[in-house]
N, C-alpha and C positions, 0 to 999 in steps of 0.2 A: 582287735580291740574295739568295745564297742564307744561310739560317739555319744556322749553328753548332750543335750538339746539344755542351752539357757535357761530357768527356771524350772527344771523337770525334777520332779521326785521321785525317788527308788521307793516303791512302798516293798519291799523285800527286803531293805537293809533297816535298822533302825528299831523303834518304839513302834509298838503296834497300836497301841490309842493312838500314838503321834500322826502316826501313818493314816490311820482314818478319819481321826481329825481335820487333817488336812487334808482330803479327799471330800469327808462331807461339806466343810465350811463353802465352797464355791459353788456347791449343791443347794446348799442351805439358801446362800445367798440368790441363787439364780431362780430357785421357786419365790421367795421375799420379791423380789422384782418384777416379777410377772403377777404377781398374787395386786401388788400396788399400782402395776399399771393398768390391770383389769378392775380394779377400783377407782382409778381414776378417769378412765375411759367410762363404766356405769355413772360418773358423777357428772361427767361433761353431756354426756349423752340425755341425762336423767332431769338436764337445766337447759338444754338448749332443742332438746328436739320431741314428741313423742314418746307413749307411752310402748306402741310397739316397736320403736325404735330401739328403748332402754330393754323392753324383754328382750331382743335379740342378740344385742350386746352381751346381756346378764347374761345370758343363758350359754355364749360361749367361753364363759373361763373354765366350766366343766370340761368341756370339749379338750379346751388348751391342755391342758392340767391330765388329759387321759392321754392325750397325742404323748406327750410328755414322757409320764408314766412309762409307755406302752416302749419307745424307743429306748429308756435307759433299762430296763429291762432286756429288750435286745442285746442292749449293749456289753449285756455281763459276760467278762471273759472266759475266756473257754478251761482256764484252770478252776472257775469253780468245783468244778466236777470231783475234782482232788481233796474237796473237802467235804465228809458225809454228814456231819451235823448242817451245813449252809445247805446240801442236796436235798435234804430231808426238810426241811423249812419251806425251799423252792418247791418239791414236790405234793406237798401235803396243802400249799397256799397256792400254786399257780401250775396252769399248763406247758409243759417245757417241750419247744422243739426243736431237733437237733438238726440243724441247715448240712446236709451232710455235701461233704465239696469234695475235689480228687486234690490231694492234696499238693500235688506239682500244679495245678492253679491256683490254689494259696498262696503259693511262694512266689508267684509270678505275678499275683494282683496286691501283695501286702505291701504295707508302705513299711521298708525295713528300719528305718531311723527312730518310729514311734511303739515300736516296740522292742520293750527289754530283755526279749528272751529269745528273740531272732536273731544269734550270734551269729550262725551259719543258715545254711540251707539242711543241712546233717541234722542240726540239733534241732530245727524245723519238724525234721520227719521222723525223730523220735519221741519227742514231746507225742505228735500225733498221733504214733504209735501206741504209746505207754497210755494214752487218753482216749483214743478210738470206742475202746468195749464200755469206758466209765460214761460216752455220751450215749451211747446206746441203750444201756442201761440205764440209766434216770429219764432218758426223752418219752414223752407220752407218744409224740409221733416222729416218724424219721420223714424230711423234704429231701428227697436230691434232688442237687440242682451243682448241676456245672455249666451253666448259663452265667446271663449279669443279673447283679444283684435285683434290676426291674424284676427279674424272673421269679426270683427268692421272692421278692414281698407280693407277686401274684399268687403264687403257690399257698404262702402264710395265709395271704386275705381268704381264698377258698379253704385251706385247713378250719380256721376261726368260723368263715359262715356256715360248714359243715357242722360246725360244734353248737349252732346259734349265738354265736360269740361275738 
């Protein structure tokens, strides 16, 4: 039986606006937040100090805002792949790389409680199975890496500056 975590949501059960709704909202909110405190920082910065002070402040909410980006991105689950209209979107708008891992290290580094589809270890490595050819097939590049993840995001950074990205 899997464990409930206090406020979590099944985006698998339910309304699928509902489901997204309530997935973008704290998205929505958490760029709103950074979007006002990077304005509020150019405005302190903009009354109390210099002029190159305020460009360098200005100049990093782009920065913030790509870092951003660039992680929740990462962060998109590995069942997208399952869906070819969302593949074809991702493919045609960005570069997709598939972090390829063994997957008995998966099961050993994943945190099993925040995820909802990690009933077993079994259903672990079917999932991977049944999904394995669909990352390979949408990935512009394949990383292996059975390393930690330091390794994964050296790997990504030389992918990217190979691409001048």
């Amino acid at each position: 039986m899997q464990k409930e975590n206090k406020g979590s949501i099944d985006l698998t059960r339910g309304s699928i606006p509902g489901g997204i709704l309530a997935f973008a909202i704290p998205l929505f909110l958490g760029q709103l937040l950074q979007q006002l405190y990077n304005m509020v920082d150019a405005w302190v910065i903009g009354n109390f100090a210099d002029n190159d002070a305020f460009a360098a402040v200005s100049s990093t909410g782009t920065v913030v805002f790509l870092i951003i980006g660039f992680f929740s991105g990462i962060a998109t689950g590995g069942g997208v792949v399952t869906q070819p209209r969302t593949m074809k979107v991702l493919s045609e708008n960005s570069f997709v790389v598939y972090i390829k891992r063994d997957i008995e290290k998966i099961i050993m580094s994943a945190n099993h409680q925040s995820r909802p589809l990690f009933t077993s270890n079994e259903a672990v490595r079917q999932l991977f199975a049944a999904r394995q050819s669909l990352y390979e097939e949408y990935a512009n590049f394949v990383l292996e890496n059975n390393e930690s993840p330091q390794a994964a995001l050296k790997g990504l950074s030389a992918i990217l500056r190979a691409r001048g990205l």
